[in-house]
C-alpha angles and dihedrals in degrees: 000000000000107000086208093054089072092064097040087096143026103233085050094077100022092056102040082045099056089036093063095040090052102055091047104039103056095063080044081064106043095051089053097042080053095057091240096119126017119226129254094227135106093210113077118270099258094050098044085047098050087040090059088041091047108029092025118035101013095037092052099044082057102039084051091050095046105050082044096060096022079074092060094044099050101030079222130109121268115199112299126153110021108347081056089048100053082050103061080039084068097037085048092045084052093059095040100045081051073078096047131091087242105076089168094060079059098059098054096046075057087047097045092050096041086053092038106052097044083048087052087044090040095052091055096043089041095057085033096058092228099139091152089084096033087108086064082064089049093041088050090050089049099045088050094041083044087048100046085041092056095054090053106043082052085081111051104024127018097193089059095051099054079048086056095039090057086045088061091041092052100047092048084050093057091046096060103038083060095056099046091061082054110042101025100063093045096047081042093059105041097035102046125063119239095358125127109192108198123189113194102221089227091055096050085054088046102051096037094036091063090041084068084040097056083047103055091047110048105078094057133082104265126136107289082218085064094043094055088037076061092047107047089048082054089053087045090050092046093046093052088049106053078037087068094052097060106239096177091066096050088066097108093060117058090191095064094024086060093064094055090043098058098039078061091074098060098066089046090050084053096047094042087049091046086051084040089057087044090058096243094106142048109255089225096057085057084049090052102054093050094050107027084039123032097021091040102050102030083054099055083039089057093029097056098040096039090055090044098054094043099044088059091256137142109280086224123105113242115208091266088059086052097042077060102051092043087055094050098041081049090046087058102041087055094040085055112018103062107047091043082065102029120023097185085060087077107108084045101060103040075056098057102030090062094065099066095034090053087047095047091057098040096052091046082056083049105039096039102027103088091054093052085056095047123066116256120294087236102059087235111138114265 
């Protein structure tokens, strides 16, 4: 191990520090949502649990993403040594004050991070002239103000902080879906043999376009007949979309399969949230399958392929990195399935869906955490 190859860049800690969230806080959860341990917060249950998924899990796994690739943008450095390290300090103060009786103390150690780390990525994109990815520094900025909002709203008006909890989940939905139409075309196309992945540019305004839409609009009181007619032309968008990058033909090789099915996710969150705004389904099972779905599994799929290919290893999934995939797609088909078809099933499945999700994550820290902390097998600098 080589304690300074940890901080040389930015997905080394961030990676290795959701993982490993990730795989603790959910059974946290589970046990409190039962009604087995009480919690040591001051905000309510639900709340505490979606700020650690969304300023916690979700906000590290893109921080570390973004400074990561931020670097090969710009040209230019993103945060690494000790300005990294204060970085992850903040992220880690964050988690720890969610357990203290100053919840607002909390919330500024989520502000100041969430301030600190697009300032780090807008420095790099700013000397390096890449203003093409500059709205990834505002979007960063939004999801941690959302975030930091949301804890403490959860004091004072309920109402308020679940408005600022689908802002964040909006927000981290529009930022993967446009990723993946980055990233899911290209790694299609290396990485799987005779396909040709297309993506039509009207379509890509159209499908991430509606996603800001739905957002906007959400909040405010429209017709909730408007606001899932919104979101089912957004699953309708999304589906076309993956539709036209092939993902059948992706399924031979688990490192590219993972990312379609993933994105997959994305159009059944929006039809489940347009059924949700119809009244036939629950709300939470739309919100499921965003986060245990399409965040859970894009992530690990990012997660796994991104550290591969910057630890100087072979971009090809081993059996641990599919056993990984298999326990979080598991994770999510427990966490939905079951309380769309059965709403009393709910406390069920919460229950079963947290032991492969806390697997999946646990096994990522062990299998790749040794390599975060080693300096890359190639010898090349991050």
């Amino acid at each position: 191990m080589n304690p300074t190859a940890l901080w040389a860049l930015g997905f080394r800690p961030f990676y290795l520090l959701a993982a490993v969230q990730a795989a603790l806080v959910l059974p946290l959860w589970v046990l409190v949502f039962g009604g087995q341990t009480g919690l040591a917060s001051p905000l309510p249950g639900s709340l505490w649990h979606a700020g650690e998924m969304i300023s916690g899990f979700a906000m590290a796994v893109i921080v570390g993403f973004l400074l990561t690739a931020g670097r090969n943008w710009s040209g230019q450095p993103t945060p690494s040594g000790g300005a990294l390290a204060t970085l992850a300090g903040l992220w880690l103060l964050g988690r720890g004050l969610a357990f203290s009786p100053w919840p607002l103390a909390g919330a500024a150690a989520d502000l100041t991070f969430a301030l600190a780390a697009p300032a780090g990525l807008g420095r790099a994109l700013h000397r390096g002239g890449n203003r093409r990815n500059f709205f990834f520094v505002g979007l960063l900025v939004l999801l941690g103000s959302a975030g930091a909002s949301m804890r403490v709203l959860a004091l004072h008006d309920a109402a308020l902080a679940h408005q600022a909890l689908q802002l964040a989940l909006d927000v981290v939905l529009f930022i993967i879906a446009v990723m993946a139409g980055r990233v899911v075309p290209m790694f299609t196309r290396n990485g799987a043999h005779g396909t040709q992945p297309r993506q039509l540019p009207q379509l890509e305004r159209v499908a991430l376009g509606l996603l800001l839409v739905l957002a906007i609009v959400n909040p405010l009181p429209w017709p909730p007949e408007l606001v899932g007619a919104i979101a089912l032309a957004a699953a309708i968008a999304h589906a076309a979309r993956l539709v036209l990058w092939q993902p059948a033909r992706t399924l031979r090789v688990p490192l590219v399969a993972v990312l379609h099915i993933a994105c997959a996710w994305i159009p059944l969150h929006l039809l489940l949230r347009a059924l949700a705004a119809f009244g036939w389904v629950a709300p939470s099972v739309a919100t499921h399958a965003l986060t245990a779905g399409a965040i859970g599994l894009l992530t690990l799929a990012m997660m796994t392929r991104t550290a591969r290919g910057h630890t100087g290893r072979p971009l090809k999934a081993d059996r641990i990195d599919v056993a990984i995939y298999l326990l979080a797609l598991l994770a999510a088909l427990l966490r939905v399935i079951p309380p769309l078809l059965a709403p009393e099933s709910l406390l069920a499945a919460v229950q079963a869906s947290a032991l492969p999700w806390s697997l999946a994550f646990a096994l990522y820290a062990v299998h790749y955490g040794p390599w975060l902390m080693r300096p890359r097998a190639d010898g090349k600098p991050g």
